[in-house]
KEKE-3310 file (N, C-alpha, C; in steps of 0.2 Angstrom, whole numbers, plus 5000, padded with zeros to 4 digits):
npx = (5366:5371:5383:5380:5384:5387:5380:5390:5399:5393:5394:5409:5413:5406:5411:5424:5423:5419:5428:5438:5433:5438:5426:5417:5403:5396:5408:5407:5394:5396:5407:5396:5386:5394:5399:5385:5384:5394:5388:5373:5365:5364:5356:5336:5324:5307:5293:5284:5274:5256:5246:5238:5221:5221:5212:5203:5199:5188:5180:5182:5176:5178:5178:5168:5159:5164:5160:5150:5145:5150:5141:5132:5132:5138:5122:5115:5122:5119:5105:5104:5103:5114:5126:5141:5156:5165:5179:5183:5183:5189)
npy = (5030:5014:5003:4987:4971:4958:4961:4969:4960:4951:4957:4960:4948:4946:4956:4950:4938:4943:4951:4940:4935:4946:4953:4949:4944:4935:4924:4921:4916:4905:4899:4897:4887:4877:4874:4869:4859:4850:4847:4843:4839:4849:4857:4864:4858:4861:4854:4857:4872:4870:4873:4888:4892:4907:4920:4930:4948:4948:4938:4937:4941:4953:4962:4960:4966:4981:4985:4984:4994:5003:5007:5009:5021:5029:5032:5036:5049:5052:5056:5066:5082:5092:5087:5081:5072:5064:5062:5074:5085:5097)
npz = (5096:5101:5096:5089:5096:5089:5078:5071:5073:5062:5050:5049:5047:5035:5027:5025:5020:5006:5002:5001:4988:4982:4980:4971:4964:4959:4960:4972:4974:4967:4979:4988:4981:4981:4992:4995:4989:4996:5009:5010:5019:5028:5021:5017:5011:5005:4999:4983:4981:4979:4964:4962:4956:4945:4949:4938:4938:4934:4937:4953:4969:4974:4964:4958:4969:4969:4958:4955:4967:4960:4950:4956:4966:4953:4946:4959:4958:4945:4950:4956:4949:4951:4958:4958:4955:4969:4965:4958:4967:4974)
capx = (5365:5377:5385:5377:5393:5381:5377:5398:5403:5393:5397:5413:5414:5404:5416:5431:5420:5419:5436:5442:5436:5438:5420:5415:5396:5400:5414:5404:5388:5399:5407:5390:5384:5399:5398:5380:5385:5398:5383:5366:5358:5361:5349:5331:5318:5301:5289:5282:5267:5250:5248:5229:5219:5222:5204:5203:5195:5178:5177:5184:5170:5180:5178:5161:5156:5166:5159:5141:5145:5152:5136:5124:5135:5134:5114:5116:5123:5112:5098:5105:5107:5120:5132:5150:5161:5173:5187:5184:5183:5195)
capy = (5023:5011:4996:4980:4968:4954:4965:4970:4952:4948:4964:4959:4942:4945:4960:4948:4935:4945:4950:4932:4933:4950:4957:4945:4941:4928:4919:4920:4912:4900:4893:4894:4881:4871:4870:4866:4851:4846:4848:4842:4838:4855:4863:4863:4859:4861:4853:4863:4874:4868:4880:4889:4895:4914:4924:4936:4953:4948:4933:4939:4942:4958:4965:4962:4969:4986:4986:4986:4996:5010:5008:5012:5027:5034:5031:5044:5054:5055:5059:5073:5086:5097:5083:5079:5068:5063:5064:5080:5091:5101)
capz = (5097:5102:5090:5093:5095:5086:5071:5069:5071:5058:5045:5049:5044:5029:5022:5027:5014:5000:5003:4999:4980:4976:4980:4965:4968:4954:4963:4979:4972:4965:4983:4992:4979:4981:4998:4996:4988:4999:5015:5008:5025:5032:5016:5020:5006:5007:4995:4980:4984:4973:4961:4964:4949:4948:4949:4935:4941:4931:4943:4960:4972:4978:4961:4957:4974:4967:4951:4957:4971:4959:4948:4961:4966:4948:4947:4965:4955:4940:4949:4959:4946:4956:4962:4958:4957:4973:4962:4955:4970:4976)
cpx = (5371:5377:5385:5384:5390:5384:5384:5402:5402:5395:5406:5416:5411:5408:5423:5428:5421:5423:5440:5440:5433:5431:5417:5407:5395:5402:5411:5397:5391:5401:5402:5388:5387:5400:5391:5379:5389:5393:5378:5362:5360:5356:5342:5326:5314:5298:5285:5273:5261:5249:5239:5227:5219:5215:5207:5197:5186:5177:5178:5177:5173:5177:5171:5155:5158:5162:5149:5138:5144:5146:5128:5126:5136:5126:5112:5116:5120:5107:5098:5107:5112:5125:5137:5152:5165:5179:5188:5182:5188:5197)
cpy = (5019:5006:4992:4975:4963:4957:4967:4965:4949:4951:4961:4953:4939:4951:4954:4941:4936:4947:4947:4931:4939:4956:4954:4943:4936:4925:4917:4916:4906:4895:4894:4888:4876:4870:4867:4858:4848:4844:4849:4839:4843:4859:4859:4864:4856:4859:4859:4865:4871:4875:4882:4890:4903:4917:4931:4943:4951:4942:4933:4941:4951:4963:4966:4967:4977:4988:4988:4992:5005:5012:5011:5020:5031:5035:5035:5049:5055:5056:5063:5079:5090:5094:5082:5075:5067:5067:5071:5086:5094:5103)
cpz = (5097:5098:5096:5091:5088:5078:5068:5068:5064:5051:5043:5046:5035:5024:5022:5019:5009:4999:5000:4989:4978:4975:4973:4969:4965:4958:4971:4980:4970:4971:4987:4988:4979:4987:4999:4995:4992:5008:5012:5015:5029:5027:5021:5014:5006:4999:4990:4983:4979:4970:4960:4957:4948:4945:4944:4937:4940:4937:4950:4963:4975:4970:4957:4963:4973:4964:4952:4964:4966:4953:4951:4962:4959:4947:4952:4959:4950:4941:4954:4953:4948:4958:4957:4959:4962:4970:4959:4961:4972:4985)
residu = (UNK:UNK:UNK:UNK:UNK:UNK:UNK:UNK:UNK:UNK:UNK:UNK:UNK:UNK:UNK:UNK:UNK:UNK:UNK:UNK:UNK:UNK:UNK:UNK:UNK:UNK:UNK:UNK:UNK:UNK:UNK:UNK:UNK:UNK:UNK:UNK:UNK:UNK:UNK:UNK:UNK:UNK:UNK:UNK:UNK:UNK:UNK:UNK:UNK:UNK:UNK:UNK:UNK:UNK:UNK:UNK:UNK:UNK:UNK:UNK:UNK:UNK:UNK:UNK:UNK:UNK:UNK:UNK:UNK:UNK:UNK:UNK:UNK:UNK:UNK:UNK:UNK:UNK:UNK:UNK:UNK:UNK:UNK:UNK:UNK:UNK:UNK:UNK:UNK:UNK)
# end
């Protein structure tokens, strides 16, 4: 597979960065945010998201539809005497 020019410009320009302090990811984190302040209308910030209520499994409909799923499927199987479990076949 042949080297995309693109994809070595940019490898290149990003070794030649880290380069500049040392392979520090500290010192590198440091002048991104210092030029973020020096150019606050090139950032782009988006409103916070709302924050939803989180479904615990007892209330999730996905979970109740399991839960009554996997009770009927025992119930099968208690009134087949010879049956097995899925999980335990080989």
């Amino acid at each position: 597979m042949d080297a995309d020019p693109i994809i070595e410009e940019v490898r290149r320009i990003r070794r030649e960065y880290a380069e500049r302090f040392g392979y520090d990811l500290r010192a590198v984190a440091a002048d991104l945010r210092k030029r973020e302040q020096q150019h606050p209308g090139r950032l782009v910030s988006f409103p916070p998201k709302p924050v939803r209520e989180k479904r615990t499994a007892e209330r999730s409909r996905w979970a109740r539809s399991r839960r009554s799923a996997s009770r009927r499927g025992s119930a099968r199987l208690r009134s087949r005497p010879n049956a097995t479990p899925c999980s335990s076949r080989s």
